[in-house]
C-alpha atoms as an extended CHARMM CRD file, in Angstrom:
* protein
*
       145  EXT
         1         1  UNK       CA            102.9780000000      117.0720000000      106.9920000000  PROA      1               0.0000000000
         2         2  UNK       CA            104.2420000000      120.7690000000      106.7430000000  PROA      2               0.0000000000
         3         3  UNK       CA            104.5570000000      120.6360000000      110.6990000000  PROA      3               0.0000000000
         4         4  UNK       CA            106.2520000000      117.0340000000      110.8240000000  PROA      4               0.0000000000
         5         5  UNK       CA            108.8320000000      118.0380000000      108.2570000000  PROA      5               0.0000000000
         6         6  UNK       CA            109.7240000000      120.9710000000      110.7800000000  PROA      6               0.0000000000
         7         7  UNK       CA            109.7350000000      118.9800000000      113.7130000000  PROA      7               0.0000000000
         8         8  UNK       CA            109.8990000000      115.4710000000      112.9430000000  PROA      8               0.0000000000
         9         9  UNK       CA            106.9920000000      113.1570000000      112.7440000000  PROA      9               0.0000000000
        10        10  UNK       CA            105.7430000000      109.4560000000      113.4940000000  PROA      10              0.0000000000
        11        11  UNK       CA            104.5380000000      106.1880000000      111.6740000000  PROA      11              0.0000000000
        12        12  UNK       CA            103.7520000000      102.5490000000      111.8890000000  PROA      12              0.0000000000
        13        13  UNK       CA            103.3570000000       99.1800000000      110.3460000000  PROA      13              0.0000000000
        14        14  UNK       CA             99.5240000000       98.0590000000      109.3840000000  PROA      14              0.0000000000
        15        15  UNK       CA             99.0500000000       96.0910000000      112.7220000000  PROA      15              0.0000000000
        16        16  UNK       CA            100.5520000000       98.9470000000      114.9400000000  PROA      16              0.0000000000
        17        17  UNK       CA            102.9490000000       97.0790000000      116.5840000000  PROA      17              0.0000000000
        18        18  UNK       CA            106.1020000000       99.0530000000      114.9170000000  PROA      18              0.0000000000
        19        19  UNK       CA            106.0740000000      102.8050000000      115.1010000000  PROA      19              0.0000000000
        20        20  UNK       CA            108.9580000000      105.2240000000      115.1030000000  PROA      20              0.0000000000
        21        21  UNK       CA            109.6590000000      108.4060000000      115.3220000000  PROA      21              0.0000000000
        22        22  UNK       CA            111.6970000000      111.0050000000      113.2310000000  PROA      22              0.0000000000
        23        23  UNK       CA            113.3540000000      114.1020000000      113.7910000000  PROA      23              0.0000000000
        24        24  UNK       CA            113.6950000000      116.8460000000      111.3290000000  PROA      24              0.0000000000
        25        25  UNK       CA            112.6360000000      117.3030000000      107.3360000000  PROA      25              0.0000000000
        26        26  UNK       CA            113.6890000000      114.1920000000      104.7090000000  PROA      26              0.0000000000
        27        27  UNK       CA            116.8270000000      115.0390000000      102.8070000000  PROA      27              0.0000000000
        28        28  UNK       CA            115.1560000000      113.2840000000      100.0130000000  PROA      28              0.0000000000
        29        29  UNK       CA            111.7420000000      111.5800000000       98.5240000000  PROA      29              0.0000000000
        30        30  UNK       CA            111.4580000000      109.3970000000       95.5100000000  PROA      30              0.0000000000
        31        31  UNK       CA            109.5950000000      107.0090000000       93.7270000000  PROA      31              0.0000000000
        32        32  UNK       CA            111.6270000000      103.5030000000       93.3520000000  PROA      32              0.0000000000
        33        33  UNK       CA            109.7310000000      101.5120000000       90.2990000000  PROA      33              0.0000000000
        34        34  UNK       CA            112.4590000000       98.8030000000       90.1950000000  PROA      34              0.0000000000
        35        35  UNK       CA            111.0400000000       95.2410000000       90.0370000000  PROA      35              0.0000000000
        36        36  UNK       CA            111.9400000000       94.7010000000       93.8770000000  PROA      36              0.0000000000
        37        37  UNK       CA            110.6460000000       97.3490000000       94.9560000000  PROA      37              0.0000000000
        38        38  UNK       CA            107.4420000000       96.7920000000       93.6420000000  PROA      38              0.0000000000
        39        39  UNK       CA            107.3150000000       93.2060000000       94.3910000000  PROA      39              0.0000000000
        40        40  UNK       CA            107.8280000000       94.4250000000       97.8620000000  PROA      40              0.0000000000
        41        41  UNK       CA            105.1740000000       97.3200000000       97.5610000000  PROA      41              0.0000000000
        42        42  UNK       CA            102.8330000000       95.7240000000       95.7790000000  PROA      42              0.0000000000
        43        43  UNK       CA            102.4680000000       98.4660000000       93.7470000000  PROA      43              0.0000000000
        44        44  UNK       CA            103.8000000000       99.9200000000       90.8870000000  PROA      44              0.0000000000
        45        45  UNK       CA            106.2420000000      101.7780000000       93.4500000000  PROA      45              0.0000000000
        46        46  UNK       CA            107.7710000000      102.1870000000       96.3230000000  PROA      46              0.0000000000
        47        47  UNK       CA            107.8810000000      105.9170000000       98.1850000000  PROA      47              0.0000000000
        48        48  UNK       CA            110.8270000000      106.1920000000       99.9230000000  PROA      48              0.0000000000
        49        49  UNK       CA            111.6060000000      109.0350000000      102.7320000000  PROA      49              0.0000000000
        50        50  UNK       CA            115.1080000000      109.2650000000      103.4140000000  PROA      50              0.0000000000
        51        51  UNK       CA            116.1730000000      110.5190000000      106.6040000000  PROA      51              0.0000000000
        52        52  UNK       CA            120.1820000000      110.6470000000      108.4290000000  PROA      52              0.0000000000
        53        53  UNK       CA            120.4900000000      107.2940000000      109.9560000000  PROA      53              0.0000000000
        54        54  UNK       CA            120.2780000000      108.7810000000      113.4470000000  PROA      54              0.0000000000
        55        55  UNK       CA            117.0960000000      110.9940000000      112.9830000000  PROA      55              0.0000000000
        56        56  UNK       CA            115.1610000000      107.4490000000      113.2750000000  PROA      56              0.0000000000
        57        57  UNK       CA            113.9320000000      105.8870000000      116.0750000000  PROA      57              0.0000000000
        58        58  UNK       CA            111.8690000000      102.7290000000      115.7610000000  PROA      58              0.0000000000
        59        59  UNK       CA            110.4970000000      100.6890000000      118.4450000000  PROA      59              0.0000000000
        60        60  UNK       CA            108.6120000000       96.9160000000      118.1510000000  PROA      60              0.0000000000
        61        61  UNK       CA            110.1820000000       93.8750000000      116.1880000000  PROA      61              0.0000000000
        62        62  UNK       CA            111.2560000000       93.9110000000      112.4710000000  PROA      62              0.0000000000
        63        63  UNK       CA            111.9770000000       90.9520000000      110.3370000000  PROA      63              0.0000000000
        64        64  UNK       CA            114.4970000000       91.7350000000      107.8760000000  PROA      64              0.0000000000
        65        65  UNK       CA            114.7560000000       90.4770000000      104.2870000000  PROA      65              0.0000000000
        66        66  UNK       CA            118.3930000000       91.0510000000      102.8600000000  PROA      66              0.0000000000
        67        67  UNK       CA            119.4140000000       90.7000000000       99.0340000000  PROA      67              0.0000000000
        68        68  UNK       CA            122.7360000000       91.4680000000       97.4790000000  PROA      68              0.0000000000
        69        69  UNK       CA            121.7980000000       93.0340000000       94.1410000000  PROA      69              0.0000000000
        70        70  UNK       CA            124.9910000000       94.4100000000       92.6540000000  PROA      70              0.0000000000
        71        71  UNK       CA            128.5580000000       94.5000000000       94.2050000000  PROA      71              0.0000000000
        72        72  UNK       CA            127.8650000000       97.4660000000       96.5380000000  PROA      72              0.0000000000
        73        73  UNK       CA            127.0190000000       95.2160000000       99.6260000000  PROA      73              0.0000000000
        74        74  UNK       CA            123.4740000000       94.3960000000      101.1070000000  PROA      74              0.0000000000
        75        75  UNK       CA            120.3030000000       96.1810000000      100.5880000000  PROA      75              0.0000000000
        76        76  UNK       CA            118.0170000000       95.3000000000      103.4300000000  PROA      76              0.0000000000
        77        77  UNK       CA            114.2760000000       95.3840000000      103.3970000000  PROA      77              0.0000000000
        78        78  UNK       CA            113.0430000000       95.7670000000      107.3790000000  PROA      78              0.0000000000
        79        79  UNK       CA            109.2630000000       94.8760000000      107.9040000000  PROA      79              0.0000000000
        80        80  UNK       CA            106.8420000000       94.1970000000      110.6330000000  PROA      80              0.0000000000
        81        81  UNK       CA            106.9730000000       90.7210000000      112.5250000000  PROA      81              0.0000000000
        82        82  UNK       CA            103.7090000000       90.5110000000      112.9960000000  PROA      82              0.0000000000
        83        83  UNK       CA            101.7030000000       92.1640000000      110.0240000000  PROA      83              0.0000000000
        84        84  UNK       CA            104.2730000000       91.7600000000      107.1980000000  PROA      84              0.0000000000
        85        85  UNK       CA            104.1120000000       95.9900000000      106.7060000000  PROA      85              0.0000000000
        86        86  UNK       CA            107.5830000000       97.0960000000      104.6000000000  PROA      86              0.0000000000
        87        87  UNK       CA            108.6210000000       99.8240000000      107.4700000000  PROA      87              0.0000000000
        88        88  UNK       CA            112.7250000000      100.8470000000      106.1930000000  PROA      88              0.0000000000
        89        89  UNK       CA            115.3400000000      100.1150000000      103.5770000000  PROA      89              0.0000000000
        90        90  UNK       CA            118.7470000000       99.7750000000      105.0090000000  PROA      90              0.0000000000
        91        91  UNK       CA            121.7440000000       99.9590000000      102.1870000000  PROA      91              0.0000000000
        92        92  UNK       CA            125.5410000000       99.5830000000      102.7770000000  PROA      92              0.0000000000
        93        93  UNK       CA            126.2380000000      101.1700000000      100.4920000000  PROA      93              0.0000000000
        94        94  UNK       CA            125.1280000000      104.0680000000      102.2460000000  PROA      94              0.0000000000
        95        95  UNK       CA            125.1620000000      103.2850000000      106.0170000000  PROA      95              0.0000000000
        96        96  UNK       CA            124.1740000000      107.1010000000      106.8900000000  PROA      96              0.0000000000
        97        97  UNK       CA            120.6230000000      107.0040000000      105.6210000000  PROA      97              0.0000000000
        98        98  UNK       CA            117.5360000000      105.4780000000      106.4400000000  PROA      98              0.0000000000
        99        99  UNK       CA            114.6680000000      105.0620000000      103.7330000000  PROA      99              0.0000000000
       100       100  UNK       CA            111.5160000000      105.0050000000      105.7230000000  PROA      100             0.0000000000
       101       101  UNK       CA            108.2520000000      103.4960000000      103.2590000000  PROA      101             0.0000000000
       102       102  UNK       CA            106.0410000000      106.7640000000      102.6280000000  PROA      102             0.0000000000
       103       103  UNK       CA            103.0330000000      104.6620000000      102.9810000000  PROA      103             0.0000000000
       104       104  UNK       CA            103.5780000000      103.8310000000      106.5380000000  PROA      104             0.0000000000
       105       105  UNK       CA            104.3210000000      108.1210000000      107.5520000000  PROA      105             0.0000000000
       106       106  UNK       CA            101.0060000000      108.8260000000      110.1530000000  PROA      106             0.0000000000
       107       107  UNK       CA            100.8490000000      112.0570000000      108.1270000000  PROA      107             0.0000000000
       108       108  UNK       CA            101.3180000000      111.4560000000      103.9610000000  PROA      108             0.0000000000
       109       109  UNK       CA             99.9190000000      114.3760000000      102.9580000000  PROA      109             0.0000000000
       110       110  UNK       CA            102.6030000000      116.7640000000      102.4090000000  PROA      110             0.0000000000
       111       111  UNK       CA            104.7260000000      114.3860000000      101.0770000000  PROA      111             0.0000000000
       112       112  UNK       CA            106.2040000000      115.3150000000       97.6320000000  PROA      112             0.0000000000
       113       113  UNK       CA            108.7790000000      112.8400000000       95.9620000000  PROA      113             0.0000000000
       114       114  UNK       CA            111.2660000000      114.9810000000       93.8640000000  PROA      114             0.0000000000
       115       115  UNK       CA            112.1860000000      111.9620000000       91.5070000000  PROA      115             0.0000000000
       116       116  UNK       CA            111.8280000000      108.4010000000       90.6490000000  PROA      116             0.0000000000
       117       117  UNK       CA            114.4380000000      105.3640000000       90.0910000000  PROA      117             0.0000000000
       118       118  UNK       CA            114.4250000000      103.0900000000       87.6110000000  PROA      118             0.0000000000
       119       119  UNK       CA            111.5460000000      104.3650000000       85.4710000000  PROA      119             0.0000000000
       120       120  UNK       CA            112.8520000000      101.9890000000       82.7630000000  PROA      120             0.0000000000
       121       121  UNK       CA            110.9110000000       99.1110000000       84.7210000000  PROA      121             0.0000000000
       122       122  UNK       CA            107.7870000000      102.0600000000       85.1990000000  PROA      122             0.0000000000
       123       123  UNK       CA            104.6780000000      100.1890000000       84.2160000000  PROA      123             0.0000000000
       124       124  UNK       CA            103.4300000000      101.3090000000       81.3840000000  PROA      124             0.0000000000
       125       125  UNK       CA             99.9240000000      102.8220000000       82.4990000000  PROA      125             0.0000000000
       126       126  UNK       CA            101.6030000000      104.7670000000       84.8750000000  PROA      126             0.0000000000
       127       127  UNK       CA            102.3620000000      107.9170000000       83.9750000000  PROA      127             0.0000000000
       128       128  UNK       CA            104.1680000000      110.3460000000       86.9070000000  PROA      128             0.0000000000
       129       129  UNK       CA            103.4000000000      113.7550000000       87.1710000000  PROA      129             0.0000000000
       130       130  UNK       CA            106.1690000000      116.4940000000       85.0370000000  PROA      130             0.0000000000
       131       131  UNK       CA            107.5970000000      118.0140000000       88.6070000000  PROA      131             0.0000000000
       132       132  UNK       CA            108.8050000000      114.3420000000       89.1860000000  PROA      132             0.0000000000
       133       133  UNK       CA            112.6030000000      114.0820000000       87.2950000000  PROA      133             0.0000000000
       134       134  UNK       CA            112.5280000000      109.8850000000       85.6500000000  PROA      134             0.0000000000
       135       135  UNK       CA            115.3130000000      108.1180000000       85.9710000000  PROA      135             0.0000000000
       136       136  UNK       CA            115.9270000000      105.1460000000       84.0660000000  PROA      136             0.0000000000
       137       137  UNK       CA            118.1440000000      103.4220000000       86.8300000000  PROA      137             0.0000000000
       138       138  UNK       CA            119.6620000000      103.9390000000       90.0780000000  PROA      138             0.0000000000
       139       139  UNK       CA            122.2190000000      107.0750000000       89.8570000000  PROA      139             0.0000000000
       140       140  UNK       CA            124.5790000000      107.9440000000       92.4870000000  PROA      140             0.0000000000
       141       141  UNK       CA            123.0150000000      110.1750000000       95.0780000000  PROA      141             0.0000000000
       142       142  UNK       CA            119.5610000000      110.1920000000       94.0470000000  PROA      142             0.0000000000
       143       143  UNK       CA            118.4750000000      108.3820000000       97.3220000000  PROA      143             0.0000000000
       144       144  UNK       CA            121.2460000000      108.3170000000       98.8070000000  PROA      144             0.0000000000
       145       145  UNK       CA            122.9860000000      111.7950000000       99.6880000000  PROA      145             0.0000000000
């Protein structure tokens, strides 16, 4: 993924019939291991790959799945219409940014999260590498820059 952080990159949904493009290197990666987030992963976390909101350009029809969690407006969950495939996290409360899912990248293997959210709801067997700074909840500017 060296190359794609340089230049930008692509990905898609499971079924192929969402891709996008991005332009340019993440300003972040990080681990989510809220209860959402893994509900929505299916995992025991989420990878998300935060890029300006304008560096994104996605193509094919999204569902979207909006919660409001706290009083800092709407976090929105956009996935594949067809396939079900979690593609982007939208957030008011930063309208800037665009979390893309790591999972969905064509190219993962460069990718190299920096930290992780809400390690307080970490499953227990899980144990993230020492290079990865644990958060126990959601601090300003960890995803969103």
């Amino acid at each position: 993924m060296q190359q794609q952080q340089n230049e930008g990159g692509t990905g898609r949904c499971l079924c192929g019939a969402v891709t996008y493009r991005f332009e340019g290197r993440p300003s972040s990666v990080g681990l989510c291991q809220c209860e959402r987030c893994q509900r929505q992963s299916g995992s025991a976390f989420l990878i998300g790959v935060v890029f300006p909101m304008e560096a994104v350009t996605i193509e094919g029809r999204l569902s979207t799945y909006e919660s409001r969690e706290s009083g800092d407006g709407a976090l929105r969950r956009h996935f594949c219409a067809t396939c079900g495939s979690a593609v982007s996290i939208t957030l008011d409360r930063y309208p800037e940014i665009r979390s893309m899912m790591g999972g969905t990248l064509d190219d993962k293997s460069s990718l190299q999260p920096s930290f992780a959210i809400w390690c307080s709801s970490g499953q227990p067997w899980l144990t993230l590498p020492a290079n990865i700074t644990c958060h126990s909840d959601y601090p300003d500017g960890t995803f969103g820059q």
